[in-house]
Every structure is written in structure tokens, then in C-alpha cells.
N, C-alpha and C positions, 0 to 999 in steps of 0.2 A: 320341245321340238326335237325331236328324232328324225332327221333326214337321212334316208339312206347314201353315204356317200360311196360311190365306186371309186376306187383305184384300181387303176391297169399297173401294171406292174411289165417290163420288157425286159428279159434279161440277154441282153447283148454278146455273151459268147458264143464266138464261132461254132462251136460243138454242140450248145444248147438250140442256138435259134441259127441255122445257117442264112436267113434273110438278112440279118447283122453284117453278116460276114461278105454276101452279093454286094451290100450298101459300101461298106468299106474300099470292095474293090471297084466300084463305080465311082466315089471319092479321087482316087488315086488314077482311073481312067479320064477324071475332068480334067487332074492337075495335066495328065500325060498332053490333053486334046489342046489348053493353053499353056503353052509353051512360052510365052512373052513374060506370064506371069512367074514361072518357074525361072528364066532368065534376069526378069528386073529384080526377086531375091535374092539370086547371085550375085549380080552386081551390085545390088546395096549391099550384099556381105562384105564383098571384093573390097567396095570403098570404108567402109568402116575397119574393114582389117588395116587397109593401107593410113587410115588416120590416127590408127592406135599406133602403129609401126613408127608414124610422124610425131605424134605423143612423144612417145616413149624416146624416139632419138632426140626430142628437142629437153626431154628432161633431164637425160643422161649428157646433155651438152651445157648444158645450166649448172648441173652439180660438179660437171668437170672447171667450168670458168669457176665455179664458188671457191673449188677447194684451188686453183692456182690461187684465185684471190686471198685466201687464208694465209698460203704460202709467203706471197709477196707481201702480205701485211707483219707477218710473222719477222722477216726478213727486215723489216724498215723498222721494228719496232727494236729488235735486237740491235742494229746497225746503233738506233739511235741510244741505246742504252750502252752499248761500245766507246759510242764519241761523249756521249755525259762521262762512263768512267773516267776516259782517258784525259778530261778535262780537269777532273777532279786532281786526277794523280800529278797531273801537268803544276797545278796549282801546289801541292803540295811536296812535291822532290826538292824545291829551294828549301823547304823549311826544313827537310831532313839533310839537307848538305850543311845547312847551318847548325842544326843538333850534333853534326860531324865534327866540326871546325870548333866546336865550342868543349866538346869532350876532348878534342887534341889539344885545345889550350887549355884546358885546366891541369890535362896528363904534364904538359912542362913545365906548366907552371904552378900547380898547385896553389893555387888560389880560389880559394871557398867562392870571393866575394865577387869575383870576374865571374866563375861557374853562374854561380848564383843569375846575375844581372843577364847572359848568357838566357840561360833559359828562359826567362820572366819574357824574354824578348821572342822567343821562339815560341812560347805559349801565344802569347797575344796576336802575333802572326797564324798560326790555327786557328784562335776563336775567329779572325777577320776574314780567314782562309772557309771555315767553316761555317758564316754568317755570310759568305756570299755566295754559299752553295743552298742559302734558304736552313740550313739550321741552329735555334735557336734553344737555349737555354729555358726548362720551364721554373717559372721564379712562384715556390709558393712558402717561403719563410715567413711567418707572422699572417699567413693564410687559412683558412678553415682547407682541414685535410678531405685529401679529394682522393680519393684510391682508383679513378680514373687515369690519373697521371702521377702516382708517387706509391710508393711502398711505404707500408709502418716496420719498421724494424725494431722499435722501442717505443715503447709508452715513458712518458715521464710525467714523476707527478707532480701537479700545480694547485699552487691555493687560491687561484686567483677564479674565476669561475667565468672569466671573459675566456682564458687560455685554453676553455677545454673545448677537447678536440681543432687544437690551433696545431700547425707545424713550429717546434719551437726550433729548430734545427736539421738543417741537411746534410746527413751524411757523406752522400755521392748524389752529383746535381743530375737532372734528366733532363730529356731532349726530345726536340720533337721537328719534324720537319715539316713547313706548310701543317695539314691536320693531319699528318700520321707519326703516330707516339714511338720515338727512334731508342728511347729507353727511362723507365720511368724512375722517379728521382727515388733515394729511399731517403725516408724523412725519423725523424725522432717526433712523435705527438704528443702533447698534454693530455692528462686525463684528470681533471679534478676530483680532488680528495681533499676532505677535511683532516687536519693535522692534528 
């Protein structure tokens, strides 16, 4: 099947085909002759500029309220972390007037065993002082070591093959507050070995 196909071909430049260029301008004599049409473009321009304009202020009004709001949360969160310190320190000035009172009785009197009994009593007021501000002692003596919440600072060796990797002793205790680890304990491990 060989059909001969024609193509027209029209090349539209002004300077090639001036008929192009008569069409163009009768184009642009329609738009001129309605004018309603030319006018309702405008004014759908006009309005769509004026709701971008409305856009655009109601967004720059939002992110102004957001970041006041940031502010004032920022503000309330500080505040509230001012009145927790100052609760803290509230709780704890007696016990340092009594760490006071007890190093000036000892300076007169020199007495090991007042000192002594002196502090045993100002410790226990911290841990109760410190236990009602929610923190807590992590207890893993006789524990399978957790490096979660304790340091190895020593292996020691054990023959017993229950002990290994037990905490057999705490060197300095850790702490933790509610779930945030306030210092982790450092422990002494077993490590089983045959003797």
C-alpha cells in the first residue's frame, strides 16, 4: 500500500508568509472589539492577586503568633525550671547549716565521735532530701553487670562460675532520676577463671 500522502506545511513568520502576520493582527483586533473579555481577565487577575496578598498576610500572621508562642512557652518552661531549682536549694540550705554547726562543734571540741554521728545525720537528710526530689540510688551489687547503668573499673577474678560477670562490688554508687541516668555507678565485675 503506497498512498500518496500530502503534507501542507505553513510557515507562520511574518516575513515568510505575511498572511500569518494579517491573522495575528485580526486576533488582537477581536480581543480589542471585546472588551468585557479583556476586562473580566483583569479582574480575575486583580482578584487572585488580592487573595495571594490575603494568603500571604494571614501566613506571615500565623508564624508571627507561632514564634510569640514559642516565646511564652520558652518562658514558662524556664520559669518552671527556676521554681523546681529554687525548691531544691530551699530543701537543701538546712542541711548545709547543719554541715556548718557540726564542723564548729567538732573545731571546739574536738571530738572524732560527735563529728562522726554529726555527719551520719546530715548524710541521711540528703539521701531523704534527694529521694524526694525523685532520685534514687541504682542498687546492682550481687547483679549481672549492666553497662547501661554502671561502669567496670576492675575485673576481679572469681572461681565460682555463678559470679561471672556479677557486680561483686561498688565502688561509687549511681543514680538515676525517674528514667534519666544522673550518674552511672562504677562497679568491680567478676570474671571467671580457673585457678
Amino acid at each position: 500500500m503506497n498512498d500518496d500522502i500530502k503534507v501542507k506545511v505553513m510557515d507562520k513568520r511574518h516575513w515568510v508568509n505575511p498572511e500569518a502576520l494579517e491573522k495575528d493582527a485580526n486576533e488582537e483586533i477581536d480581543l480589542k472589539r471585546h472588551p468585557h473579555l479583556v476586562a473580566q481577565l483583569e479582574k480575575q487577575m486583580m482578584e487572585n492577586d488580592a487573595k495571594l496578598k490575603e494568603y500571604i498576610a494571614a501566613y506571615k500572621q500565623k508564624m508571627a503568633e507561632n514564634d510569640e508562642f514559642r516565646a511564652r512557652l520558652q518562658k514558662d518552661v524556664e520559669k518552671r525550671v527556676d521554681t523546681a531549682t529554687a525548691g531544691f536549694f530551699r530543701e537543701t540550705l538546712p542541711l548545709m547549716d547543719q554541715l556548718d554547726m557540726a564542723l564548729a562543734a567538732a573545731e571546739k571540741t574536738h571530738d572524732a565521735a560527735t563529728l562522726i554521728t554529726g555527719l551520719k545525720m546530715i548524710q541521711s537528710g540528703f539521701v531523704r532530701t534527694f529521694s524526694d526530689f525523685g532520685l534514687t540510688e541504682i542498687e546492682c551489687e550481687g547483679k549481672p553487670f549492666n553497662p547501661a547503668e554502671a561502669e567496670a573499673v576492675q575485673m576481679m577474678p572469681v572461681n565460682d562460675l555463678k559470679k561471672d560477670n556479677i557486680v561483686i562490688e561498688v565502688a561509687q554508687p549511681g543514680f538515676r532520676m525517674k528514667e534519666t541516668l544522673i550518674r552511672p555507678a562504677k562497679v568491680i565485675v567478676g570474671k571467671y577463671s580457673e585457678f
